[in-house]
C-alpha positions as CSV (number, residue, x, y, z in Angstrom):
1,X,-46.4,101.3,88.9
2,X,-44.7,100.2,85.7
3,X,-40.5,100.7,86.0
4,X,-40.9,99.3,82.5
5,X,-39.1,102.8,81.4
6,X,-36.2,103.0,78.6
7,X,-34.6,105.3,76.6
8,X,-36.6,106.8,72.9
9,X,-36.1,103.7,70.5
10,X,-35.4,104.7,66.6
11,X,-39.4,104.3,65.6
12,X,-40.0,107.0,68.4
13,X,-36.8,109.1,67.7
14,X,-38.3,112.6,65.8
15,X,-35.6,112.4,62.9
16,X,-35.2,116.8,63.0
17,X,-34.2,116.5,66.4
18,X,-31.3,114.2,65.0
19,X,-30.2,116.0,62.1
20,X,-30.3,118.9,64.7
21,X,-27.4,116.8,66.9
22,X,-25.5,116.0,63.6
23,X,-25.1,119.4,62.2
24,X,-24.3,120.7,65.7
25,X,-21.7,118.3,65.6
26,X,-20.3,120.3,62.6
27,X,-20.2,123.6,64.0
28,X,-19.0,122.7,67.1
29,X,-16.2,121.3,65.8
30,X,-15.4,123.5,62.9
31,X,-14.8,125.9,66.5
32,X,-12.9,123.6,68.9
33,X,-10.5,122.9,65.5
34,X,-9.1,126.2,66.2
35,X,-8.5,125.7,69.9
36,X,-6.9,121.9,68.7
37,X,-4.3,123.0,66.5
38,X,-3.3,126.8,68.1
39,X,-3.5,128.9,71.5
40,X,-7.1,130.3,70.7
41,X,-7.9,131.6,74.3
42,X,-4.6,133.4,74.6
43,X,-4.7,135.3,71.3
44,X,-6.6,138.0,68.8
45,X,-8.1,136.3,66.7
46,X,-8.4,139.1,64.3
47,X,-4.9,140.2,64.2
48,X,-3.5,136.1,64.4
49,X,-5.6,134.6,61.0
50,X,-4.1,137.7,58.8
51,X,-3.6,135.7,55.5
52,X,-5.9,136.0,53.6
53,X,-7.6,132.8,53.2
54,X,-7.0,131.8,57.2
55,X,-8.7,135.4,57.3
56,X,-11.6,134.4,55.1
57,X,-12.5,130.8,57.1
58,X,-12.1,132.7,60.5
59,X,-14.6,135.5,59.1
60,X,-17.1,132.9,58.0
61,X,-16.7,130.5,61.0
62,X,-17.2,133.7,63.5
63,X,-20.3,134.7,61.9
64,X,-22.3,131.6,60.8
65,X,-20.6,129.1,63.4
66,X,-19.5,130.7,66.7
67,X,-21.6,130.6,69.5
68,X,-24.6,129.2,67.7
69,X,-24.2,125.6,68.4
70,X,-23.3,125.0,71.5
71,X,-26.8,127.1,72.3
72,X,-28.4,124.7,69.8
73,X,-27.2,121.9,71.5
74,X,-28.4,123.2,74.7
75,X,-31.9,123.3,73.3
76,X,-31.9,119.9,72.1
77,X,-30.4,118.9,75.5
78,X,-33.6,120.5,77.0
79,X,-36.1,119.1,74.3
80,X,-34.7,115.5,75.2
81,X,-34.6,115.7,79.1
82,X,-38.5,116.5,78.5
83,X,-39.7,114.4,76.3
84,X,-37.9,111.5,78.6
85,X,-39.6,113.1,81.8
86,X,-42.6,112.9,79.5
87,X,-42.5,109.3,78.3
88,X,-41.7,108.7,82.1
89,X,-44.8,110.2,83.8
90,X,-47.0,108.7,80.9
91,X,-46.0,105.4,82.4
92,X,-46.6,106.4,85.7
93,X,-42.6,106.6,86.6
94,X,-40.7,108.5,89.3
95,X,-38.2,110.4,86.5
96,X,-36.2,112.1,89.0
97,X,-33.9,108.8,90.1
98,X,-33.7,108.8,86.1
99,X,-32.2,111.7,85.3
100,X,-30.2,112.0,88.7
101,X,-28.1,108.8,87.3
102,X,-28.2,109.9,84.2
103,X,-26.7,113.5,84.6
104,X,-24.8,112.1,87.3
105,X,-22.5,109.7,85.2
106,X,-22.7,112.5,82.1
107,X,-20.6,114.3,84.3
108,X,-18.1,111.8,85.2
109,X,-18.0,111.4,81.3
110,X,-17.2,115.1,81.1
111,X,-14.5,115.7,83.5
112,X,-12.8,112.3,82.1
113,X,-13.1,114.5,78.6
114,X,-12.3,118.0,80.1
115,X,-9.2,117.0,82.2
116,X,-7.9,114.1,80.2
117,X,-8.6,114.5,76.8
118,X,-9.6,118.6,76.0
119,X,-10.1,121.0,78.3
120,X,-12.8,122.8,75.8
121,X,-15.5,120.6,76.9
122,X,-18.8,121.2,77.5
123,X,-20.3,118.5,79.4
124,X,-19.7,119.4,82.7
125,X,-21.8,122.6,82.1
126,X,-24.6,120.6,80.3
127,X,-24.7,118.2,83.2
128,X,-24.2,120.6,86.2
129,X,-27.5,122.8,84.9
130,X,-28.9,119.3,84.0
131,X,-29.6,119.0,87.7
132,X,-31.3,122.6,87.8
133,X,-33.5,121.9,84.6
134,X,-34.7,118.6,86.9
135,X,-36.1,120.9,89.2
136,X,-37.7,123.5,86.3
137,X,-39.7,120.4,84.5
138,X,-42.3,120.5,86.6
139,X,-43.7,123.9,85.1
140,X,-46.0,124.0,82.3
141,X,-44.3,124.7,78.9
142,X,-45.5,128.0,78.0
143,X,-44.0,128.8,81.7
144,X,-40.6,127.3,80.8
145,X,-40.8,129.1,77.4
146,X,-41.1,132.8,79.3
147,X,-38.4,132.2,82.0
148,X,-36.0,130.9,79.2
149,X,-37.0,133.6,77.1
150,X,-36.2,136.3,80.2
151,X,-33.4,134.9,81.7
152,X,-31.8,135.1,77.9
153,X,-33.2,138.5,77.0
154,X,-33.0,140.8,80.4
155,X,-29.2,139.7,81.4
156,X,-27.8,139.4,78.1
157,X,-29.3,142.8,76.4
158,X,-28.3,144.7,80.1
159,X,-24.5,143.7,79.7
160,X,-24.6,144.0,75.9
161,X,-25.5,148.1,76.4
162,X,-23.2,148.7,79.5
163,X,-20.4,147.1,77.3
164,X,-21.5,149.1,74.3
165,X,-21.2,152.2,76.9
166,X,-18.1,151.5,78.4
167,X,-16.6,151.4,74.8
168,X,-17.5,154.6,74.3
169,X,-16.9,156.1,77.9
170,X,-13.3,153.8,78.1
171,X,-12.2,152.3,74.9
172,X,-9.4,150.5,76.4
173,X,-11.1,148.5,78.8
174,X,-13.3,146.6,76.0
175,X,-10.1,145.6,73.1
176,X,-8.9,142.1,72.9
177,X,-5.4,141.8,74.5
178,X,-3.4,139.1,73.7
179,X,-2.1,136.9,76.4
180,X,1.8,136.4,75.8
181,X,2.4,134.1,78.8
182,X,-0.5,131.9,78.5
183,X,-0.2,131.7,74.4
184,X,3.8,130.6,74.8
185,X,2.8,128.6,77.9
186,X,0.4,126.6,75.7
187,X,2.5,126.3,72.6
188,X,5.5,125.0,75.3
189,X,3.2,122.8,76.4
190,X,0.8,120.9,73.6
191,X,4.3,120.2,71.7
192,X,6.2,118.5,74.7
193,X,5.2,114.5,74.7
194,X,4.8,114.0,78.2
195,X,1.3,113.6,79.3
196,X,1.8,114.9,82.5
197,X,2.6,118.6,81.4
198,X,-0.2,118.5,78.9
199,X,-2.4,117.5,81.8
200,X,-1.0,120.8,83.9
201,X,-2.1,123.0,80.7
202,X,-5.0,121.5,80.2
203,X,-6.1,122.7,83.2
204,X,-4.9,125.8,83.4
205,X,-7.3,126.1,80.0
206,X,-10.3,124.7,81.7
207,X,-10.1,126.8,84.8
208,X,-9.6,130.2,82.2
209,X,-12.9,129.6,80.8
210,X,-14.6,128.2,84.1
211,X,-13.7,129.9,86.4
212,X,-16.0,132.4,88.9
213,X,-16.1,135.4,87.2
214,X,-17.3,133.5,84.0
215,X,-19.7,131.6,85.7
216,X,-23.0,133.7,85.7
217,X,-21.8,134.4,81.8
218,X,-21.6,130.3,81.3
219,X,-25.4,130.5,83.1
220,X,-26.8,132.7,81.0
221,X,-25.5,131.5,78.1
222,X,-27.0,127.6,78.6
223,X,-29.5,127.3,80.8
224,X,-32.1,129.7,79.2
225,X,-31.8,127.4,75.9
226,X,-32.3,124.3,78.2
227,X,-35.0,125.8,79.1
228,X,-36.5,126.6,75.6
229,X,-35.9,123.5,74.4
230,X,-37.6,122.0,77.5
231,X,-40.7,124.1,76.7
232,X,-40.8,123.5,73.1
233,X,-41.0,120.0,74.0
234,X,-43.7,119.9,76.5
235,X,-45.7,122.2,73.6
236,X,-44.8,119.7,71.1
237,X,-43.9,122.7,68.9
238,X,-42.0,120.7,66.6
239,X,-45.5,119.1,65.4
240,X,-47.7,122.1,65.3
241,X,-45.0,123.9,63.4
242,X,-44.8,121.4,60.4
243,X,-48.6,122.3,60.0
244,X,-47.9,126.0,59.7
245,X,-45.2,125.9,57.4
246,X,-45.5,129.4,55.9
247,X,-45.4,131.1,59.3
248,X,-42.1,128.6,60.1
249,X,-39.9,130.1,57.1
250,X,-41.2,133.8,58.0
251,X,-39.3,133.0,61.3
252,X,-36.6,131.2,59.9
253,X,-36.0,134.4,57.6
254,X,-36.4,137.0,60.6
255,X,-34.4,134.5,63.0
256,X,-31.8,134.2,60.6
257,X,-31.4,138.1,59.1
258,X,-31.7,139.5,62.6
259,X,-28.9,137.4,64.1
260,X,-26.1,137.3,60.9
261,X,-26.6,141.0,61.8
262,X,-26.1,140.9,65.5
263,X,-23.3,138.7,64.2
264,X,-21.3,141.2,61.8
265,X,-21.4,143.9,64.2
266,X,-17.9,143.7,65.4
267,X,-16.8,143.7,61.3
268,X,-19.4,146.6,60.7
269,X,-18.1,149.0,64.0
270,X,-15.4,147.8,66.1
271,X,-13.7,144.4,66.8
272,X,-14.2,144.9,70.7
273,X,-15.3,142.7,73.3
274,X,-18.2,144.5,74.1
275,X,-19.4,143.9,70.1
276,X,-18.1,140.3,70.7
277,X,-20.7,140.3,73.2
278,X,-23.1,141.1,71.6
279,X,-22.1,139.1,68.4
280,X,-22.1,135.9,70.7
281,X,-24.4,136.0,73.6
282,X,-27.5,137.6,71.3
283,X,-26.3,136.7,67.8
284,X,-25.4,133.1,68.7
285,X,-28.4,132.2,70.3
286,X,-30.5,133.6,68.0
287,X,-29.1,132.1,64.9
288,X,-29.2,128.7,66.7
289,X,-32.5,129.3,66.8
290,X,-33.0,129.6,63.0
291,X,-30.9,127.0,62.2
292,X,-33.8,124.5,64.5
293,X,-36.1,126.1,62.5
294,X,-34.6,126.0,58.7
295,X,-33.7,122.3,59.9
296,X,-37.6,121.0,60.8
297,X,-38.6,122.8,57.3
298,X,-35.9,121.1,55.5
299,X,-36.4,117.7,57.0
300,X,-40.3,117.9,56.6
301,X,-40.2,117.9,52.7
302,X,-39.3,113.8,51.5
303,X,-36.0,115.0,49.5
304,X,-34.7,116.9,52.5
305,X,-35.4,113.3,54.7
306,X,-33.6,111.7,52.6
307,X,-30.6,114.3,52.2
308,X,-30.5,114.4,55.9
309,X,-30.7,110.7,56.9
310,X,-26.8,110.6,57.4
311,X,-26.4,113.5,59.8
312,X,-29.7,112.2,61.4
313,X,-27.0,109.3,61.9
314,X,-24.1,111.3,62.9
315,X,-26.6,113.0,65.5
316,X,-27.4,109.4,66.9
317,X,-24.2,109.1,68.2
318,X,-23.4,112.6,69.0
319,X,-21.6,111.8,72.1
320,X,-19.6,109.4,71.0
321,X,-18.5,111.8,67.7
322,X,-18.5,114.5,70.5
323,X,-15.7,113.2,72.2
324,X,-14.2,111.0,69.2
325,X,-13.5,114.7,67.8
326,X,-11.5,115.6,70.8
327,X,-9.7,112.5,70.4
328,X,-8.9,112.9,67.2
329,X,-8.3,116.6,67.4
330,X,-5.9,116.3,70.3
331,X,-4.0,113.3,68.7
332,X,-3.0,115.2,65.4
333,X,-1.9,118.3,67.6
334,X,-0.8,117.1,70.9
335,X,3.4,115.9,71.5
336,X,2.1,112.7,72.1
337,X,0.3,112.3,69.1
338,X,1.3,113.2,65.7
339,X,2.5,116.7,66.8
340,X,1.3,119.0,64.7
341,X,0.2,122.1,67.5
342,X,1.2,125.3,66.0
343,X,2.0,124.4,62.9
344,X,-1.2,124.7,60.4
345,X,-3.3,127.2,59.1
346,X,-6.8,127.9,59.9
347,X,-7.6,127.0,56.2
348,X,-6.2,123.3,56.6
349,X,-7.9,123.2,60.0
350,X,-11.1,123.3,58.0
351,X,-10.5,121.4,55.4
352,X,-9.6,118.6,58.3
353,X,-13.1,119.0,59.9
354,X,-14.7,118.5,57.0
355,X,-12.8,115.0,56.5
356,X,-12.8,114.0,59.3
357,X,-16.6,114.4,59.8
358,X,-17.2,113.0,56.9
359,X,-15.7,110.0,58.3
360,X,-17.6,110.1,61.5
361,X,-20.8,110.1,58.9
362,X,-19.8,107.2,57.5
363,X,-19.1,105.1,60.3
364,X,-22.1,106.3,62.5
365,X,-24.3,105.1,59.4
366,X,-22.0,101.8,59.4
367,X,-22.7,101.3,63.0
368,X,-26.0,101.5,63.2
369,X,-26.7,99.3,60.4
370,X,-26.0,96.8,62.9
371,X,-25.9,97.9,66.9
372,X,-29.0,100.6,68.4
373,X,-27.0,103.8,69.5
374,X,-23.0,104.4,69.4
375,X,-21.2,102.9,71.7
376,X,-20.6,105.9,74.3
377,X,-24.5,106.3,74.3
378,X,-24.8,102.4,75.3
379,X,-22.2,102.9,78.2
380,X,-24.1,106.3,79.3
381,X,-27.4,104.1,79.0
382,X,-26.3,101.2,81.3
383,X,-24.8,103.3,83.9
384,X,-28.7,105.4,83.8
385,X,-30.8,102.5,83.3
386,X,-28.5,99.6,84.8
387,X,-29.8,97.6,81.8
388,X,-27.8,96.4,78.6
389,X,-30.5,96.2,76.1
């Protein structure tokens, strides 16, 4: 038995895939710029952006943006835990101490991010359902593809209508509220400059969002696009697709049409949580799902290669860019940084993201001009592989 197993090189790496990381990268942080620089969880985000230009970035983030990457991320997290279980068995290795390690240490990774650095993290959850994908790889990929499919469709459609009811039966119970005490404990907080308080509200942050109630929300949310992706890859789907290239921009345009209008359902009827539901947990995933699709059409065609090459890059290093943006993020708003919490608008949050990623471009194409992966990815690989090269 060969243990000669190592992670995909760049001649193997399916370039798609990578522009798929980079311009996740994007939207995730044009999302987790809002929660850097102002008490997002605590407040309506309707009512707070009312100027008009804050108003317009917020409308166009919430539609084309929210919810649809971190999905998209979780289907490329499935796609590569496959193909590496894949590779694995090809050479006749025993995958599961593999990605034990390997989930193992992303989550020590995670909760250094989550309760040190930003409490908006999401690599606990990836890791945490990592070990639960281990144990759904050994189904056929037309099997992972119908379990995905269900757990996303059943759960998500059910609450979306008993919300949708209970609007109508009990409009009070579905409108956003705004959180006074947790939006003044969070400004109070992100603008002192010791650490130690920062830590306490960081989290009090984490544990809003991942908590019990939300858990079985967070589940439903991830793991059926882990799954997906998982099945996608043991179909190979992004190689037959290229060959069927008409049929692939047909479901780009249905994918895309049906979920911008799943998205613009709380601007069309009511700005309730029960149409933020639906917006998010049917919208979000399915535009995700374009997006993949729009991307392997683009990428296929020799001017969209070569347009795409740099976020390719960025997408290379995703985790280290992942939690260089929280850095950075956290440094310009926090007390102990520059300060800034509370004290922008939404419009220069944007602008921001867009420098500062086009920075993290720059230096991810820099970087691997010389070294193999970004520098978080070669730590995460020597703690899973216990090699150095």
């Amino acid at each position: 038995m060969s243990n000669n197993f190592t992670p995909i090189e760049k001649t193997n790496r399916i370039q798609s895939l990578d522009v798929m990381r980079g311009f996740a990268l994007l939207g995730i942080f044009l999302v987790n710029m809002i929660s850097f620089h102002s008490p997002f969880l605590y407040y309506d985000p309707y009512e707070w952006w009312s100027a008009p230009n804050d108003h317009f970035h917020y409308q166009w983030i919430d539609i084309f943006v929210q919810a649809s990457f971190y999905p998209l991320f979780a289907m490329l997290f499935g796609y590569g835990t496959a193909l590496q279980k894949q590779r694995a068995d090809a050479r006749g290795v025993n995958y599961w101490p593999i990605g034990l390690r390997r989930f193992f240490f992303l989550l020590c990774i995670g909760s250094i991010h989550a309760f040190l650095i930003w409490s908006g993290d999401i690599l606990i959850n990836y890791a945490v359902l990592g070990f639960l994908l281990l144990l759904m790889l050994r189904f056929s990929g037309k099997t992972l593809l119908i379990i995905g499919s269900i757990l996303f469709v059943i759960p998500n459609v059910f609450i979306s209508i008993m919300l949708l009811l209970l609007s109508k039966v009990d409009p009070t119970s579905v409108i956003i509220w705004t959180d006074l005490t947790g939006m003044k404990s969070s400004i109070s907080s992100y603008t002192t400059d010791s650490f130690q308080v920062i830590m306490k509200q960081r989290l009090a942050d984490w544990t809003a969002v991942n908590n019990i109630q939300n858990m079985f929300l967070l589940f439903i949310a991830i793991f059926p696009m882990m799954l997906i992706g998982a099945g996608a890859a043991k179909l190979d789907l992004l190689t037959k697709w290229t060959q069927l290239k008409k049929k692939l921009f047909a479901m780009f345009l249905f994918f895309f049409l049906v979920a911008v209008l799943l998205k613009y359902t709380p601007y069309l009827f009511e700005k309730n949580l029960a149409y933020i539901f639906v917006q998010d947990s049917l919208g979000g995933p399915l535009l995700a799902t374009a997006y993949a699709v729009g991307i392997v059409l683009m990428v296929e065609s020799s001017i969209g290669m070569k347009i795409t090459k740099p976020l390719a890059s960025a997408g290379r290093m995703s985790l280290t860019n992942y939690l260089m943006q929280s850095i950075v993020g956290t440094f310009l708003f926090y007390g102990y940084g520059i300060g800034l919490y509370g004290k922008i608008s939404l419009t220069t949050g944007t602008m921001l993201v867009f420098a500062i990623f086009i920075m993290q471009v720059i230096l991810s194409e820099l970087w691997l001009l010389k070294f193999k992966q970004g520098p978080i990815e070669k730590v995460w690989r020597m703690l899973t592989y216990g090699k150095s090269k």
